[in-house]
ZAMARGU-4260 file (C-alpha; in steps of 0.2 Angstrom, whole numbers, plus 5000, padded with zeros to 4 digits):
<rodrens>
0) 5206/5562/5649 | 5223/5571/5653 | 5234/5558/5659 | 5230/5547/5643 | 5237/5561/5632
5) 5253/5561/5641 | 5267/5550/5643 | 5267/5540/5658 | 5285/5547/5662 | 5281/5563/5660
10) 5276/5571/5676 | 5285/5587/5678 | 5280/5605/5681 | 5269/5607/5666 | 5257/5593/5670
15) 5255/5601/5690 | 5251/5619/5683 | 5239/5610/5674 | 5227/5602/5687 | 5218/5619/5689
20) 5214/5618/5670 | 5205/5601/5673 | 5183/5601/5669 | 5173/5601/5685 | 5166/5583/5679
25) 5184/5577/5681 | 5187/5580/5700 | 5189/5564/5705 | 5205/5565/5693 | 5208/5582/5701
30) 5207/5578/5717 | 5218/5562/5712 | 5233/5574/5706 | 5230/5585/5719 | 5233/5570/5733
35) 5249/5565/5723 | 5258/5583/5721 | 5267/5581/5736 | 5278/5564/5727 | 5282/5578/5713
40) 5296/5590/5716 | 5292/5609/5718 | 5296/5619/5702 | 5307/5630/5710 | 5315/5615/5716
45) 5319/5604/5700 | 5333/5611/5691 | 5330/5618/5674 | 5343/5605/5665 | 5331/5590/5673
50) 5318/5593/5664 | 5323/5603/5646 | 5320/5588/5633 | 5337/5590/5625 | 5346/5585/5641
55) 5333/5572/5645 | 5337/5564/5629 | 5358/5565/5633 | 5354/5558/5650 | 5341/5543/5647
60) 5347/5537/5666 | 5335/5554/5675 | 5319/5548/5665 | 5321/5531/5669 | 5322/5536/5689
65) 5306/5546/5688 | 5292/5536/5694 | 5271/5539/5692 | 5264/5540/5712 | 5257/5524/5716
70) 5244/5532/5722 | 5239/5541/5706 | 5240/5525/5696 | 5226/5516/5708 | 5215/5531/5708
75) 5214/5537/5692 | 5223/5526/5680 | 5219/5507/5685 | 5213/5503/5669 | 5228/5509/5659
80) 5245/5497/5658 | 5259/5506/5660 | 5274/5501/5650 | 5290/5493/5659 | 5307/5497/5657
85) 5313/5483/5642 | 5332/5484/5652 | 5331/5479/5671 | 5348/5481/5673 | 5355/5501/5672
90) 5361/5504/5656 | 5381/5509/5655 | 5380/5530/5656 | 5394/5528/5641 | 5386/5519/5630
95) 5370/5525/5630 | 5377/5543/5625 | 5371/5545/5607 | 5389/5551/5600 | 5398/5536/5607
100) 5387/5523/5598 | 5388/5535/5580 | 5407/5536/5584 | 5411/5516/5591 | 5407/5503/5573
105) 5400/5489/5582 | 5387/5499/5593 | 5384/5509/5577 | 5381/5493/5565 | 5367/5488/5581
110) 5362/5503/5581 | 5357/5502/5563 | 5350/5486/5562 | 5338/5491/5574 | 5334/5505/5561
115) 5332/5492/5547 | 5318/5484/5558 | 5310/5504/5557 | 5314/5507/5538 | 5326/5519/5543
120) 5345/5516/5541 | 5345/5527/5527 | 5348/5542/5540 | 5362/5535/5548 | 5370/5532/5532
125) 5368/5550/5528 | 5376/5556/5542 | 5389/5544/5540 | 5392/5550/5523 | 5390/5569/5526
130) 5405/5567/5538 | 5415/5559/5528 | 5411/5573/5515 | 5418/5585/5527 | 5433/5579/5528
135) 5437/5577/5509 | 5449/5592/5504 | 5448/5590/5486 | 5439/5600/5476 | 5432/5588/5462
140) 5429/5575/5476 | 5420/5585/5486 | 5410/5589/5471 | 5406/5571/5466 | 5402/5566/5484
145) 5390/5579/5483 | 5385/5573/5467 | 5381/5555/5476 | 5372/5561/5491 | 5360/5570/5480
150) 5357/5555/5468 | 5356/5542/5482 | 5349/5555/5495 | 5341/5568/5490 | 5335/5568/5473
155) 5315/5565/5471 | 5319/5547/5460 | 5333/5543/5473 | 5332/5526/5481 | 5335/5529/5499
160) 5328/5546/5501 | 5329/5555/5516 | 5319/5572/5522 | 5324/5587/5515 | 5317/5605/5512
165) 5312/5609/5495 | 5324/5627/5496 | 5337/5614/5501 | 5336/5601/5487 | 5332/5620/5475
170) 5351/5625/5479 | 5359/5610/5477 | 5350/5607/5462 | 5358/5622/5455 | 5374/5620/5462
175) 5376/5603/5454 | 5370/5610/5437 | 5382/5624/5435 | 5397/5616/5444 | 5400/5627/5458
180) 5412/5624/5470 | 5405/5615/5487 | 5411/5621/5504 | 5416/5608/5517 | 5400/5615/5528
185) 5385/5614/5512 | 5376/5600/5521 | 5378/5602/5539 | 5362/5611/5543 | 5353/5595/5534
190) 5363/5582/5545 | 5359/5592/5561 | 5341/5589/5556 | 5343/5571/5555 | 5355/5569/5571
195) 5340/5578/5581 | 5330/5568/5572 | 5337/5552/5576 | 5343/5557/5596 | 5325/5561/5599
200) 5316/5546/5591 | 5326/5533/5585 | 5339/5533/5596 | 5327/5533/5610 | 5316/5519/5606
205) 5334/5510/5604 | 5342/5510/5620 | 5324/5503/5629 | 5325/5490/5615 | 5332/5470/5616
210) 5343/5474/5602 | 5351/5486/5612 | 5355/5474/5624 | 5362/5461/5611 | 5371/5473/5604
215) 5379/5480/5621 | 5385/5462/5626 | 5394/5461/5607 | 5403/5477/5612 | 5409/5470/5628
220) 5414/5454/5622 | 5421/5460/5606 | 5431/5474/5614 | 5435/5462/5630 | 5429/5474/5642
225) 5424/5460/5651 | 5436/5445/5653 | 5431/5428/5648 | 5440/5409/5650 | 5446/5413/5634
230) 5457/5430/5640 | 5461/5419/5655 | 5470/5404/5646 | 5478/5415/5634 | 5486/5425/5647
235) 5489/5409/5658 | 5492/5395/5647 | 5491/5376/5650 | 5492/5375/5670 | 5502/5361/5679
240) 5485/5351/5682 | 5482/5353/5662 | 5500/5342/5659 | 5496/5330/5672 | 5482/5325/5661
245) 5493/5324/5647 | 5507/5315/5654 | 5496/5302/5661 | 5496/5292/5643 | 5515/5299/5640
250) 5529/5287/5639 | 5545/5290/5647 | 5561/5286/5633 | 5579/5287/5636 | 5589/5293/5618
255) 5606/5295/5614 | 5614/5314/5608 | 5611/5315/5591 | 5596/5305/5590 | 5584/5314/5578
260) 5565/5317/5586 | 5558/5329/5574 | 5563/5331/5555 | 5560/5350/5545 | 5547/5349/5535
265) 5539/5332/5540 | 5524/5331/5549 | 5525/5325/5567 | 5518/5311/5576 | 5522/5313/5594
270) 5525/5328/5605 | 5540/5328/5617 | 5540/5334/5634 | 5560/5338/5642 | 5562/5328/5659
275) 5581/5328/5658 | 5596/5335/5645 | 5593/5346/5628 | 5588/5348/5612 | 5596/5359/5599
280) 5587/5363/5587 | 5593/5367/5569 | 5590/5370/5548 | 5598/5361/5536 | 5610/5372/5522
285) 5610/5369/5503 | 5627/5365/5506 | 5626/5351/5519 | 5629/5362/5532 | 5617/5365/5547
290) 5611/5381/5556 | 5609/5379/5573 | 5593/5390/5581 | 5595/5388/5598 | 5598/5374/5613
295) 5582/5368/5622 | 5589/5365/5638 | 5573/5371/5651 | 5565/5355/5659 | 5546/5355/5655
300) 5549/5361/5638 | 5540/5357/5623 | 5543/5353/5605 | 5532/5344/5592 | 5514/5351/5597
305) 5510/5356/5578 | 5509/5338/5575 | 5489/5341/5582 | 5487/5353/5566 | 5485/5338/5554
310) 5496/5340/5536 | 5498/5357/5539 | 5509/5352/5556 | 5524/5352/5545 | 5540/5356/5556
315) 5548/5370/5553 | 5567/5364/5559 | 5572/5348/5564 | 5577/5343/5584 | 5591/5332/5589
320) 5595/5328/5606 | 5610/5339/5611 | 5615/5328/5624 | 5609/5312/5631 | 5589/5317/5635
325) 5575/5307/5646 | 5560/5314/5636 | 5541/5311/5639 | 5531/5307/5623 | 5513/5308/5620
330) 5508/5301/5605 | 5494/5309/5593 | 5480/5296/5596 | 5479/5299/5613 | 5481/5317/5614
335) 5465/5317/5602 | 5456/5307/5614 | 5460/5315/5630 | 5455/5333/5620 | 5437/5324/5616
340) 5436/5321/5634 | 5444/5338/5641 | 5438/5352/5632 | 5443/5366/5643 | 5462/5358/5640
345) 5461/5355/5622 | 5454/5375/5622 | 5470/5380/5632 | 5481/5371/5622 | 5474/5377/5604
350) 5477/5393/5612 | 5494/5390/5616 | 5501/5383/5600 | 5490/5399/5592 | 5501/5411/5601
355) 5519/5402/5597 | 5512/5401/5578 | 5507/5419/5579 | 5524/5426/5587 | 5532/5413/5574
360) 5524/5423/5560 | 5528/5439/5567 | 5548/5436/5567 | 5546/5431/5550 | 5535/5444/5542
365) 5546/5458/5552 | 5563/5453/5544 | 5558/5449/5526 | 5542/5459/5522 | 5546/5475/5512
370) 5530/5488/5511 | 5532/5501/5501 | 5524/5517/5513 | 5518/5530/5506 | 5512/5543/5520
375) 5496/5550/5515 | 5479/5562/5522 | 5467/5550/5529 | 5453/5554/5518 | 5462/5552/5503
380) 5463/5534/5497 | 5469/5527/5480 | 5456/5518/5471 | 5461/5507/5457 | 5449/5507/5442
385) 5446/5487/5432 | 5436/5491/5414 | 5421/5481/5411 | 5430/5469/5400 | 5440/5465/5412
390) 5428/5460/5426 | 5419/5449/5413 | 5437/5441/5410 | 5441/5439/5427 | 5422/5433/5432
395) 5423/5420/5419 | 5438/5413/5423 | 5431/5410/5442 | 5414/5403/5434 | 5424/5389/5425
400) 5437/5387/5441 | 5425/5386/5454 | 5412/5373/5445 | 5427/5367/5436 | 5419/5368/5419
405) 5427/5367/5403 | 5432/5386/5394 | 5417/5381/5383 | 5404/5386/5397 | 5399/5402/5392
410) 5395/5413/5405 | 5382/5425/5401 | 5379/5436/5418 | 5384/5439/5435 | 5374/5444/5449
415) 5382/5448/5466 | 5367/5443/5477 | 5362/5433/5493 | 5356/5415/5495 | 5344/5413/5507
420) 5348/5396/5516 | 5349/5393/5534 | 5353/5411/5535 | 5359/5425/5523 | 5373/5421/5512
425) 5382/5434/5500 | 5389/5428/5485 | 5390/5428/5467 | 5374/5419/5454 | 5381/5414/5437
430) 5369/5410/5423 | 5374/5400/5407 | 5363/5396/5392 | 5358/5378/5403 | 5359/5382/5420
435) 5360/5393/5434 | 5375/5390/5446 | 5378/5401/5464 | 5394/5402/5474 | 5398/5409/5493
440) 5412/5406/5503 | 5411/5411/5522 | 5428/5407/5532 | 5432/5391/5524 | 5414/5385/5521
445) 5411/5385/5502 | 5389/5383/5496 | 5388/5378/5478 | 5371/5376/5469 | 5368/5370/5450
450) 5350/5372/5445 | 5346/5364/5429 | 5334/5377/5419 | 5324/5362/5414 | 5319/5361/5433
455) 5313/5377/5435 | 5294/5380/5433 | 5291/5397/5436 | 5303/5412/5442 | 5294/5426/5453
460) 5300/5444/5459 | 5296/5450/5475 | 5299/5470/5479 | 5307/5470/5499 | 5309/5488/5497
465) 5323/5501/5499 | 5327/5496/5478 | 5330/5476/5485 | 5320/5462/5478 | 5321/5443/5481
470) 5319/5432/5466 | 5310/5415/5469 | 5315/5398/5458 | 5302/5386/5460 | 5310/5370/5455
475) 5293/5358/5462 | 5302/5351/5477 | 5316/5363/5482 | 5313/5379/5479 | 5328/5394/5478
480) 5329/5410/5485 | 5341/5426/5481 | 5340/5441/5487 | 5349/5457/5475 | 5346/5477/5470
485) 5330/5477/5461 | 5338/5483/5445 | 5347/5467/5445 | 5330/5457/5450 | 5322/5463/5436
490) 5337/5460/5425 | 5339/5442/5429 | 5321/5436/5427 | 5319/5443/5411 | 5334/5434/5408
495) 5328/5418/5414 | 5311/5417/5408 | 5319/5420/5388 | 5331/5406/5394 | 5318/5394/5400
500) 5309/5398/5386 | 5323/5395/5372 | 5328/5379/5381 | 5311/5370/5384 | 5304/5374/5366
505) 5320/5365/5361 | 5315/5350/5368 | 5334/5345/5370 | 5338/5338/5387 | 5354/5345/5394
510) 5370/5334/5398 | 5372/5330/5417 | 5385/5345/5426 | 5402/5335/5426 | 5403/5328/5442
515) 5419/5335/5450 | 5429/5329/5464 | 5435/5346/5475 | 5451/5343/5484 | 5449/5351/5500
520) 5463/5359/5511 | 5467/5353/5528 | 5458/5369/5533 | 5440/5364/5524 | 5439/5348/5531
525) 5442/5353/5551 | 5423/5361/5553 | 5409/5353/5546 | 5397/5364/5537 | 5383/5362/5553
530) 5400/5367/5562 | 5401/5384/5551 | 5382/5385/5556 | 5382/5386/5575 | 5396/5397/5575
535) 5389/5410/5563 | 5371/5409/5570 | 5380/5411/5588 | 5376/5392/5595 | 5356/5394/5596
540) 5350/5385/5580 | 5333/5390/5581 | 5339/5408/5577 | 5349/5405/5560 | 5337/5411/5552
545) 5339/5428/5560 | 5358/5429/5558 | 5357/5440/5572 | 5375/5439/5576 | 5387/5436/5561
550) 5383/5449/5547 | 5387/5465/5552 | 5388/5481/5541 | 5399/5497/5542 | 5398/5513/5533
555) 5413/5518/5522 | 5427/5529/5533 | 5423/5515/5550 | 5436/5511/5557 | 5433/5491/5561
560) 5448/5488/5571 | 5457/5501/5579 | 5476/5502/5580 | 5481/5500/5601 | 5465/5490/5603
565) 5461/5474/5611 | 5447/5466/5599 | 5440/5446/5601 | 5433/5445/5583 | 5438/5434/5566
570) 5430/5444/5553 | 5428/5438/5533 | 5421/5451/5522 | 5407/5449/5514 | 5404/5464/5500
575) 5415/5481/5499 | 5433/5482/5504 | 5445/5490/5518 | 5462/5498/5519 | 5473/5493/5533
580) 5482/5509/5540 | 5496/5513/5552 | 5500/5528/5562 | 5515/5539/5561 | 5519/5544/5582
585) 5517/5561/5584 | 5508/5566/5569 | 5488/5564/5560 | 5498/5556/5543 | 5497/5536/5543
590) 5504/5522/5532 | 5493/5513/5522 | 5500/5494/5521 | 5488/5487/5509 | 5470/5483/5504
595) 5458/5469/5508 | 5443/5466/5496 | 5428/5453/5497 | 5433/5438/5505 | 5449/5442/5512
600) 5450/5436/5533 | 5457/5448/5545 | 5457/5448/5565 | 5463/5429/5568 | 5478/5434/5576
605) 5473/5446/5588 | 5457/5434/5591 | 5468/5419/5595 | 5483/5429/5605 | 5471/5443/5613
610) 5486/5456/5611 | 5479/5473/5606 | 5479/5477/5585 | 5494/5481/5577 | 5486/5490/5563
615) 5470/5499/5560 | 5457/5491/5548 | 5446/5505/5538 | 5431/5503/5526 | 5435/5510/5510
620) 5417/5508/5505 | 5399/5502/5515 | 5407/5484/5521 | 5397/5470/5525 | 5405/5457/5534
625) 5405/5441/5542 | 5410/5441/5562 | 5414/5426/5573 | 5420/5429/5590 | 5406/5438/5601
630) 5396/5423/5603 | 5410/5409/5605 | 5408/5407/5624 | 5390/5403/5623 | 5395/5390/5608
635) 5407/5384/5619 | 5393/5380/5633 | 5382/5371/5621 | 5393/5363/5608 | 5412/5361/5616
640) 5419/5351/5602 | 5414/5367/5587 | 5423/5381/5594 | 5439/5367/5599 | 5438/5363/5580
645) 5438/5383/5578 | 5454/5383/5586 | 5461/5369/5576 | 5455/5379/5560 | 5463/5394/5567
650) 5481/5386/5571 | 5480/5376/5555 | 5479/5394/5548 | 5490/5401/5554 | 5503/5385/5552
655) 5499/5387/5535 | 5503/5404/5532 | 5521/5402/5540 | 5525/5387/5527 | 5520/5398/5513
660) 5530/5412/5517 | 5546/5401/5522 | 5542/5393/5505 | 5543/5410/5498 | 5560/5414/5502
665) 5556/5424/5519 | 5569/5423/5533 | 5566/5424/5552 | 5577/5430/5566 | 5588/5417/5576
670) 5595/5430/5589
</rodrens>
């Protein structure tokens, strides 16, 4: 009857003005309506904002508030269930508002994950391009951006079409045929379609959603909107409790001026505490000559904490004592005992060496690090062009470093692709004339596979639509999993079935893969690979496979981190590449510093120091990217001892970074 056609949120004037239009054979829902009308509000009474649908879309809090009578739902209704709202708590006013989620990156890349799960995202995607269309001045790149929304977009064969009207696709048909000229505003009526259309569906379906809420709480913590232990200790530091622990295994030594406690570039064993006297600290000369830093003469200070770091603790000076000092020493085996025992003190003092290692890099990279800056418009990047011959070149030179393999290994193809194991994983499959090898690196956690084609028993495409397919080796146990473009998937399994083919009719068995012995940094062998897991899968093991958390996506012209911003996030990227800009004062012109491309890690800095971004980080293209840092508190409840080894990773990092730039030749300031 009625109320089932309608929404049960939907009780304003136009349902009232409607009882009268009720069959006779429903007055017991008549008479239902009727008893409720006095819970609705007159019709000369409701403002005419509350109940147009465009400002009810805006303003998602009104609708919620609206309530059916109670009485109506017994009366007539008792057999329907009424949906309830997915958020108990009230959704922040700010950002539910549909431009602040298209205009803030990590509410955006929820926002279109939840469209994935609709088969969707291709219309936010659009309207991502279409404004960066917009602001693209050049004639003849406006014209070949046009020429990619149409071929991606909007032409009938394209693989992520979106809606369009025929007249629409008719003109810019003939506009790409005969080379015309574009103006800045060609597409706009289409992309106010599709913002309608996802404000009124999409959009509000999302925010009554659970990813909403994930994807809420990743915003907060990312941004640190809310303050965690982690802002806490980094703005406080190891408290006076935190030393008592420390000095509890200390011994107390009396030394002589010029005694020497810490030697430059040797890795230290202890850490000294001052109690009486002072330290000078110094850098031996070519000549024989030293240059002294600075005297340590503040009781409570501290030198040799990087000897923690492992081989990458190197010293970067040496310490004498100035005069006769009384030191406290705390030696590295019990430190690391006391940190498996205390791991809010062993978080608070990762923390603290992470910020002296930061501010040491800064000095250093502020005197000697020479930037050619080139003001430039925005929307106008430099993209460098590599031939084809030269990608094969440098693809097969990292085949045979990677797998170290002899030059004789011939590569035949690359595919850049994603291995399914424990979760996603983007990286690169190689296939030789024996064997089919696949490489990913995430942060420091390398994923090598080398499957024989002998092994292999069948190979399957499956479509996953939007153009993707996943291509299935069946190897009788193990069985392998990559996910690429469907051009590609068909590619490689025709590849791979005339491989098999040529090498099974052979009947030639193929020589064992040299074994190889990897030498691992100091860096590689800090977190286990099960560590790399938790942390990228966000502590809750039973949801690796959903990756919820780590692999974010972001359309090209986002800008990931903002210049002025405070942001908790280590980021690695995955796919695409992003320039790193910095503003003029006073003016819309910016510096562009440089470029990061696909594996390159950003953020750790800001993470570990929680001082806002110095620079802004901008995808120059549709950037996937691996992100650790929203869910490190709840790792930190479940599993203590991976995000203290994080720590150590980042300090080790860091430490390493500062002894490869002073090995460069880069000074640092001693004022």
């Amino acid at each position: 009857f009625f109320l089932m056609q309608g929404s049960p949120l939907d009780h304003g004037r136009n349902r009232i003005r409607s009882v009268s239009t009720l069959p006779a054979e429903h007055c017991f829902e008549k008479q239902a309506l009727l008893s409720g009308m006095q819970k609705f509000p007159s019709s000369d009474n409701v403002p005419e904002s509350s109940i147009d649908e465009e400002d009810q879309l805006a303003a998602l809090g009104r609708i919620e508030k609206k309530q059916i009578p109670p009485k109506l739902m017994v009366r007539s209704a008792s057999n329907l269930k009424f949906p309830t709202p997915a958020l108990k708590e009230p959704i922040d006013t700010t950002l539910k508002e549909f431009d602040f989620v298209l205009k803030e990156p990590i509410l955006c890349a929820g926002f279109r994950k939840y469209l994935q799960t609709t088969f969707s995202e291709e219309n936010l995607d659009f309207w991502k391009l279409v404004e960066h269309y917009k602001d693209i001045k050049d004639p003849k790149k406006r014209f070949a951006e046009a020429q990619f929304l149409y071929d991606e977009y909007l032409s009938l064969s394209a693989e992520r079409e979106v809606n369009a009207p025929q007249t629409f696709r008719d003109v810019l048909e003939e506009k790409l045929k005969s080379k015309s000229a574009f103006a800045s505003d060609f597409f706009d009526t289409l992309q106010l379609e599709i913002y309608y259309l996802m404000k009124r569906d999409s959009f509000r379906n999302f925010v009554h959603h659970k990813s909403f809420v994930e994807c809420r709480a990743t915003y907060h913590r990312v941004r640190r909107l809310i303050e965690s232990p982690e802002d806490r200790d980094q703005r406080n530091g190891l408290t006076d409790r935190d030393w008592r622990f420390l000095l509890t295994g200390a011994k107390e030594i009396t030394l002589d001026a010029g005694t020497e406690i810490l030697t430059m570039n040797a890795q230290p064993t202890s850490m000294y505490r001052i109690k009486e006297g002072a330290l000078r600290v110094y850098k031996p000369l070519e000549d024989g000559s030293e240059n002294t830093i600075c005297i340590i003469d503040t009781p409570g200070a501290v030198v040799g904490e990087l000897s923690v770091l492992g081989n990458y603790g190197f010293a970067t000076a040496s310490v004498v004592c100035h005069t006769g000092c009384i030191l406290h020493q705390m030696e590295l085996p019990f430190i690391v005992k006391l940190f498996e025992r205390e791991s809010n003190l062993a978080r608070r003092f990762y923390l603290s060496v992470g910020n002296n290692l930061a501010r040491l890099l800064k000095e250093i990279s502020s005197l000697s690090c020479k930037i050619e800056e080139t003001p430039r418009e925005r929307d106008e990047p430099e993209e460098g062009v590599d031939t084809g011959e030269e990608l094969a070149r440098k693809a097969e030179s990292d085949f045979h470093t990677i797998f170290n393999l002899d030059a004789e290994e011939l590569l035949i193809k690359s595919f850049k692709c994603a291995y399914d194991k424990v979760f996603v994983r983007k990286g690169t499959l190689f296939v030789s004339p024996s064997r089919v090898y696949f490489y990913s690196r995430i942060f420091s956690q390398k994923t090598k596979e080398r499957i024989s084609l002998h092994e292999i028993e069948s190979v399957e495409l499956k479509d996953r639509g939007k153009s993707n397919c996943c291509i299935r080796l069946d190897c009788g146990r193990k069985k392998y999993q990559f996910l690429m473009k469907m051009k590609d998937g068909t590619e490689l399994e025709r590849l791979l079935v005339d491989l098999i083919d040529v090498v099974k009719n052979s009947g030639e068995v193929p020589n064992s893969p040299r074994k190889t012995f990897p030498v691992h940094s100091e860096e590689e062998k800090i977190l286990s690979d099960s560590d790399w897991d938790i942390l990228l899968a966000g502590g809750d093991e039973s949801s690796f496979k959903e990756n919820s958390q780590a692999l974010m996506t972001f359309s090209k012209g986002d800008v990931i981190l903002e210049e002025g911003k405070n942001y908790m996030m280590v980021c690695q990227i995955a796919s695409g590449s992003c320039r790193i800009e910095k503003n003029i004062p006073d003016s819309d012109m910016c510096v562009e510093l440089g470029r990061m491309n696909e594996g390159e890690v950003f953020g750790e800095i800001n993470f570990i120091t929680g001082r806002p971004a110095s620079a802004s980080v901008v995808a120059e293209s549709r950037v996937d990217m691996y992100v650790i840092g929203p869910s490190v508190q709840t790792v930190f409840t479940q599993n203590p001892g991976v995000v203290i080894r994080f720590y150590h990773y980042l300090c080790a990092s860091l430490a390493r970074r500062i002894v490869l730039r002073e090995s460069e030749g880069w000074g640092r300031s001693y004022s």
